[in-house]
C-alpha positions in Angstrom: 104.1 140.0 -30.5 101.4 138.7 -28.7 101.8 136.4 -25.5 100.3 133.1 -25.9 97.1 132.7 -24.2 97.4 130.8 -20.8 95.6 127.3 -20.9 92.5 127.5 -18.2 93.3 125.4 -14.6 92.1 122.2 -13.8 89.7 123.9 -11.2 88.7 126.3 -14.3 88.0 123.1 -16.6 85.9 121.5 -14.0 83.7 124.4 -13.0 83.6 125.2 -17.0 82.3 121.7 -18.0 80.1 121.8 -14.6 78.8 124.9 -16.3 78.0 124.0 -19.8 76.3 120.8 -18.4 73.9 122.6 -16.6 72.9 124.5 -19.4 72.2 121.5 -21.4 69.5 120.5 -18.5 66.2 120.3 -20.2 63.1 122.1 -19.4 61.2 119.2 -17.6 64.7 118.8 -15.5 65.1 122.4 -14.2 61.0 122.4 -13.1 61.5 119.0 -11.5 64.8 120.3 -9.5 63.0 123.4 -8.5 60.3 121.1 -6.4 62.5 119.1 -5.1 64.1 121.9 -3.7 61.1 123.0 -2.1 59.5 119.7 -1.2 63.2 118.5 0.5 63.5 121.8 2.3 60.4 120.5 3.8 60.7 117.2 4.2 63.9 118.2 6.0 62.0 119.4 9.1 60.1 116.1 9.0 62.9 113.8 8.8 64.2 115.8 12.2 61.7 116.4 14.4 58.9 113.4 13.5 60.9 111.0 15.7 60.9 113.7 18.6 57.3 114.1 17.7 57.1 110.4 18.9 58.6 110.3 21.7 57.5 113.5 22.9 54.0 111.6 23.4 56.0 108.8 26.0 56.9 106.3 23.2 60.2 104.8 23.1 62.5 103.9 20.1 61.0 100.8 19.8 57.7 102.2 18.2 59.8 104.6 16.0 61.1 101.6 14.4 58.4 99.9 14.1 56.7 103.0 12.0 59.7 102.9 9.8 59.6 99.6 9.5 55.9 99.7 8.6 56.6 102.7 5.5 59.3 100.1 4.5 57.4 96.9 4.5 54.7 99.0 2.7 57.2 100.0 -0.1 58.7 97.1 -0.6 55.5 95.1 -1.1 53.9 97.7 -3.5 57.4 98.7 -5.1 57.0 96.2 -8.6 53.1 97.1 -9.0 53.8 100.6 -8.5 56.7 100.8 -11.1 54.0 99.8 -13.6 51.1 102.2 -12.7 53.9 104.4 -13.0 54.0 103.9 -16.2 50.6 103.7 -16.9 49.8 107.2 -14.9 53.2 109.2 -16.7 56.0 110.3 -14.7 54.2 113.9 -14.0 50.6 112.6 -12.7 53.0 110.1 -10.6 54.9 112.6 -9.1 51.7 114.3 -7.8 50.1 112.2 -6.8 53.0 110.6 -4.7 53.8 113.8 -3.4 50.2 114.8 -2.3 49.9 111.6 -0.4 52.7 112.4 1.3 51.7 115.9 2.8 48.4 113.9 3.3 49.8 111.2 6.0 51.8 114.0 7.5 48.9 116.1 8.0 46.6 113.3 10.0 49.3 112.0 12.3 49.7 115.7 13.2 46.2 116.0 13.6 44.6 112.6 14.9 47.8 111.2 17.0 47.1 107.9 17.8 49.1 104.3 17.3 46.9 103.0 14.6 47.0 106.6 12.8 50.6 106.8 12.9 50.6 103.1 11.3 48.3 103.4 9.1 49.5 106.8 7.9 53.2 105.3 8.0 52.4 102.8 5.6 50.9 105.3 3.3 53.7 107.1 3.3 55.2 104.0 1.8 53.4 103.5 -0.9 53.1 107.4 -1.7 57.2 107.4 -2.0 57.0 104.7 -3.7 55.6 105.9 -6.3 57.7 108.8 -6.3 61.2 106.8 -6.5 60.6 104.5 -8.9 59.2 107.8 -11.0 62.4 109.5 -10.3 65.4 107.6 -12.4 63.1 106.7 -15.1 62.2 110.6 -15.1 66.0 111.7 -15.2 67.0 109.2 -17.9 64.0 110.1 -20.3 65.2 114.0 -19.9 68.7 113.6 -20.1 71.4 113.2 -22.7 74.5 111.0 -22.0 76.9 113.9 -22.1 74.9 116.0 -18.9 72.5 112.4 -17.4 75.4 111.8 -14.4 75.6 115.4 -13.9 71.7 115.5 -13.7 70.9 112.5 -11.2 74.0 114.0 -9.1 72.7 117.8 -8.9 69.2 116.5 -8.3 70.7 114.4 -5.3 73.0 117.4 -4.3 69.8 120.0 -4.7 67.8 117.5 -2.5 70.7 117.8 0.3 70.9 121.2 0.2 67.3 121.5 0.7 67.3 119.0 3.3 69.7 120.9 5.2 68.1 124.1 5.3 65.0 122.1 6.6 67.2 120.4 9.2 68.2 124.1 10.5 65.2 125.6 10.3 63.6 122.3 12.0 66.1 123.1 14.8 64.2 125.9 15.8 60.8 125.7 14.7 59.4 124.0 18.4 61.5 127.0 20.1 59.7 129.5 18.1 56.2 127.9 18.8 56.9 126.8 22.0 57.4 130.7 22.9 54.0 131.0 21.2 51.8 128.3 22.5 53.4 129.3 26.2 54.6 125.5 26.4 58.7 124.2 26.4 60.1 123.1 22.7 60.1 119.7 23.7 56.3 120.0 24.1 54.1 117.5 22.0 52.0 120.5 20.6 55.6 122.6 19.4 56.1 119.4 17.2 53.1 118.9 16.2 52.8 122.8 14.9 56.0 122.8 13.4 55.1 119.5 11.2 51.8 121.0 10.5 53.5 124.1 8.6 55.5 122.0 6.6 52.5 120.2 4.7 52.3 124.1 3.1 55.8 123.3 2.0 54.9 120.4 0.3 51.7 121.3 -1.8 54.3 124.4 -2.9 56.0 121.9 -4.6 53.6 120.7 -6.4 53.0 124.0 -8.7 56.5 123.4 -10.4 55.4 119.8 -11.3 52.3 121.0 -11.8 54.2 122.8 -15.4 56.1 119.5 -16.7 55.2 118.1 -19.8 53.4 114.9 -20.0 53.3 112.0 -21.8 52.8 108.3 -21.3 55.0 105.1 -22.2 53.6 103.5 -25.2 50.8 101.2 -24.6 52.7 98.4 -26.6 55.7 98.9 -24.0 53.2 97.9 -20.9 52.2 94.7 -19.9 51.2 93.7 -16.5 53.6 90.5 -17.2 56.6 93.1 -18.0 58.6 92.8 -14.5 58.5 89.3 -14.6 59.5 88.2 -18.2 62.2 90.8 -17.5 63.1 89.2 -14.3 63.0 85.6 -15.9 65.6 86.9 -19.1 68.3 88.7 -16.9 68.1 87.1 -13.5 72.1 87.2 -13.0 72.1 90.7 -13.7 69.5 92.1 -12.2 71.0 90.2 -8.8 74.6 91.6 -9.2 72.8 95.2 -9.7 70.5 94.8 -6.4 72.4 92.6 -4.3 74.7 95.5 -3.1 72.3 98.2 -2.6 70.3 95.4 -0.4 73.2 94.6 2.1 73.6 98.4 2.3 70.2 99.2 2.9 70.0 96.0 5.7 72.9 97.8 7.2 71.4 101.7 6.7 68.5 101.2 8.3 69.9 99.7 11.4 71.4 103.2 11.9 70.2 106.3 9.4 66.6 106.6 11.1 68.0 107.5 14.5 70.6 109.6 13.9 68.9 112.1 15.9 68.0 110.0 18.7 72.0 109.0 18.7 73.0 112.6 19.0 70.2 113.5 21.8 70.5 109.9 23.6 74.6 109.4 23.9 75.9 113.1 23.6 72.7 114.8 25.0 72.7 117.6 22.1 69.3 119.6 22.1 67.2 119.7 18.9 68.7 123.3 17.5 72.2 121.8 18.1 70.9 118.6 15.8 69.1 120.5 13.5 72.1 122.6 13.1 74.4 119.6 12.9 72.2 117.6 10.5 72.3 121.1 8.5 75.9 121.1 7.8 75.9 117.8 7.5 73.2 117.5 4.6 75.8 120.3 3.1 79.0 117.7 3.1 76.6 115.6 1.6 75.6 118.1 -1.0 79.3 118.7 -2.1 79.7 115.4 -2.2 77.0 114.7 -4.9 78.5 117.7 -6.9 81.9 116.4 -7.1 80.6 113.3 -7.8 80.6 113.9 -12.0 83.4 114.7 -12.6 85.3 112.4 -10.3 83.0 110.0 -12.6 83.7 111.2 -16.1 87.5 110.9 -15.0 87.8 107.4 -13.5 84.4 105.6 -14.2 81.3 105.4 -12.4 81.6 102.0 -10.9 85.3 103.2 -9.5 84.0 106.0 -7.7 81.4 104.1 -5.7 84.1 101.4 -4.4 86.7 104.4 -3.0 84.1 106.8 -1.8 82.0 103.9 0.3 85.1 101.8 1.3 86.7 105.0 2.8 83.3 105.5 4.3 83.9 103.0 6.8 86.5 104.3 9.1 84.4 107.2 9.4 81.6 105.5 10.3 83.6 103.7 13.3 84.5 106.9 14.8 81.3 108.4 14.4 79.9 105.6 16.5 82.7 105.2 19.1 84.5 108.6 19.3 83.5 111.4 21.1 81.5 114.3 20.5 84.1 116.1 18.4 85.2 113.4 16.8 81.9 111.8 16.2 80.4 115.5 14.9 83.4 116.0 12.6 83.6 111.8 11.2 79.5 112.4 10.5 80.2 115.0 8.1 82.9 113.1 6.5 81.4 110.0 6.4 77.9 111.3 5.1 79.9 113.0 2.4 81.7 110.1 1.2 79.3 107.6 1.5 76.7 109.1 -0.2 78.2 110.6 -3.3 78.1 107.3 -5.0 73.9 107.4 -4.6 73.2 108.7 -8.3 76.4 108.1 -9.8 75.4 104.0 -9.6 71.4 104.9 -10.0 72.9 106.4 -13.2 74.5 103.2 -14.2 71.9 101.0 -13.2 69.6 103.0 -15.6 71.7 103.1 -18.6 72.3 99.1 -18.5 68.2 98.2 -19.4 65.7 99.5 -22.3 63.3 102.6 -21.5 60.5 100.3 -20.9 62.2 98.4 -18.2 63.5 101.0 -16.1 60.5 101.7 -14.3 60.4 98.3 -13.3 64.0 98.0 -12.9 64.1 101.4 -10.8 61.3 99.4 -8.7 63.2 96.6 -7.7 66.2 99.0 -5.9 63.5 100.6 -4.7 62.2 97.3 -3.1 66.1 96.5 -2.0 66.5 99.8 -0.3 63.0 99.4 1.4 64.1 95.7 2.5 66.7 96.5 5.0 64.9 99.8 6.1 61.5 98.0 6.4 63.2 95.1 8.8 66.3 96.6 10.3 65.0 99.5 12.2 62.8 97.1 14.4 65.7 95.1 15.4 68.2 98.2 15.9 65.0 99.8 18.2 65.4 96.5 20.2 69.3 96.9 19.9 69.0 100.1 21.3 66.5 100.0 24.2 68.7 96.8 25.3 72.5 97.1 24.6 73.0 100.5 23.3 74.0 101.9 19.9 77.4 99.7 19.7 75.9 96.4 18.6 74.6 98.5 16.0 77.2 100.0 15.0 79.5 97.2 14.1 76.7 95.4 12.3 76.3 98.2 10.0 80.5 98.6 9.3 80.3 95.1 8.4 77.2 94.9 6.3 78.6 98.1 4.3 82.3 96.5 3.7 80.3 93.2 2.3 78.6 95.6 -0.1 81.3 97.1 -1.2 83.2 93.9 -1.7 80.5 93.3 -3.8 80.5 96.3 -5.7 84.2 95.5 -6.9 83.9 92.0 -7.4 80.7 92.5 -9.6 81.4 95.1 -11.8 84.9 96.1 -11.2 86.6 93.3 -11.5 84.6 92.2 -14.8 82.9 93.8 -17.4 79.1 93.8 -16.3 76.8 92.9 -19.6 74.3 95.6 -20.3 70.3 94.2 -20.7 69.8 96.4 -23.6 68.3 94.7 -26.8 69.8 97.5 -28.7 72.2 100.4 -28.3 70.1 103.6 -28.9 71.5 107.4 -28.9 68.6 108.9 -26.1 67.2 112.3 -26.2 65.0 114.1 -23.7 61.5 113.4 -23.7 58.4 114.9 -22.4 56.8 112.6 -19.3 
């Protein structure tokens, strides 16, 4: 007599269901993953060593957030009119075009360093992202079922991370190896610049996968210039319970993401391999983060997972600012892993509550909330910084993030949140 067969683990259910999900990606999302893989490996050196770059040339923190602050302004001012030329152009021309810009601005700063370049370059970066992240959610949604969307915007954020973090390592190392070459130390303005320079090759790589996407455009009857604000005058209370959190976090984000190398270098006096390396491994915690994400949201709901993950966040990010070196190092990783996990898990949400022909405006307008804080805050933490340290900073941030999350629970916890949906429609993926 035959034994009966022994039912699969939790562990084998999970990675099963991680598995068939995958395979129900469409074509358009696996080429879109594939150059975001290459453009965040990339943009992973940039995000590391630009700020060095800076102040390699005798500038202090205070003009690093300033050119943050101008990218930000930049995208938060051009966030609602660029959500509908995104429409207009299609989600592929979009995503070129925003991504060519990009290697652009990186390209002149590197080879005409100057105040005004770096500006002026800064704030086309702005509107170049832009254009990209307001592309991005629509893009996921319109190639995406509901059985395998959360899994999608989670493995695209997860991807990013992992390419980040190779970025971040190989970053670490990049001045050293031209440093050796140009005969100068790695902390030399040229071994930056070199090591940016390369990367614009990384970025124009990415553009042969988008390059393959199918295109279409969003029905001319689904545009009008007057969209965002007819929108914006018909669900005013819930389009501010869906922005009003990711604004307060961005306020407090950007008073602390953008120099997260300078912390590392400035008040534990790590070199840049040592940060690379460390941002590495920490863009990996991130990374697992985003994949565990799904099915910790397909178990307990979306909005659940983005209260507990951020609100136990916080006493991670206390030690990270006030511990020391081990403790900080060790309560990064945790705290980057935790915090961020609920990124596409609510961008998933936020999607599935409006029609198709508002989420590029709708996708614009938490674009314009996560450029608000970033575009103002890094200014005042620069002056923070240069005057009382990274403590003031700190605490601001823990307390910006815990009124967020208050929100978060209050908003769409504690009550059902009303969908802005005329109609419920069954979605299938569509070429962009």
């Amino acid at each position: 007599m035959n034994s009966p067969r022994k039912k699969p683990g939790r562990i084998s259910r999970v990675l099963n269901t991680y598995a068939e999900r995958i395979k129900a990606f469409s074509p358009n999302a696996r080429k879109y993953l594939l150059a975001i893989i290459i453009h965040g490996t990339a943009m992973g050196v940039y995000r590391l060593l630009f700020n060095f770059y800076i102040l390699s040339m005798g500038y202090d923190e205070a003009l690093v957030g300033n050119l943050v602050t101008a990218s930000n302004i930049t995208s938060l001012a051009a966030a609602l009119p660029i959500g509908y030329l995104a429409d207009i152009l299609g989600r592929k021309r979009s995503l070129i075009i925003g991504y060519v810009l990009t290697g652009f601005a990186i390209l002149m700063m590197v080879l005409f360093p100057s105040i005004p370049m770096f500006i002026i370059m800064n704030v086309l970066m702005g509107a170049s992202q832009a254009l990209a992240a307001v592309t991005s959610g629509p893009f996921l949604m319109e190639n995406s079922n509901e059985t395998e969307r959360t899994y999608l915007f989670s493995f695209n954020s997860g991807l990013g991370m992992v390419a980040n973090s190779i970025g971040n390592w190989i970053g670490g190392y990049m001045p050293g190896w031209f440093a050796s070459t140009l005969g100068v130390t790695a902390t030399d303005t040229r071994a930056y610049a070199w090591s940016l320079g390369i990367i614009v090759i990384g970025i124009l790589l990415s553009l042969i996968p988008f390059s393959l996407l199918s295109r279409n455009r969003l029905p001319a009857s689904e545009r009008s210039v007057f969209a965002p604000i007819s929108f914006m005058k018909k669900h005013p209370k819930e389009l501010g319970k869906l922005i009003l959190p990711l604004l307060i976090t961005s306020i407090g984000a950007g008073l602390l993401m953008p120099f997260m190398n300078v912390f590392f270098r400035n008040v534990h006096n790590l070199s840049d391999s040592a940060i690379g390396v460390m941002f590495a491994w920490g863009s990996l915690a991130m990374a697992i983060g985003l994949l565990v994400a799904p099915p910790l949201a397909e178990k307990y709901g979306k909005i659940q997972v983005v209260v507990i993950t951020q609100a136990l966040s916080i006493p991670f990010l206390a030690l990270l600012g006030y511990g020391p070196l081990a403790v900080s190092a060790s309560a990064y990783y945790v705290r980057i892993g935790l915090m961020n996990m609920s990124g596409p898990i609510f961008s998933t949400f936020m999607m599935e509550q409006v029609d198709p022909s508002s989420r590029a405006m709708v996708a614009s307008l938490a674009n314009m909330a996560h450029n608000f804080g970033w575009a103002f805050s890094p200014a005042i933490s620069g002056y923070i910084q240069v005057n009382y340290g990274f403590g003031p900073a700190f605490l601001l941030t823990i307390l910006l993030y815990a009124v967020s999350i208050v929100l978060y629970y209050v908003f769409f916890w504690k009550k059902r949140f009303r969908p802005m949906k005329t109609e419920t429609v069954s979605e299938t993926p569509q070429n962009v």
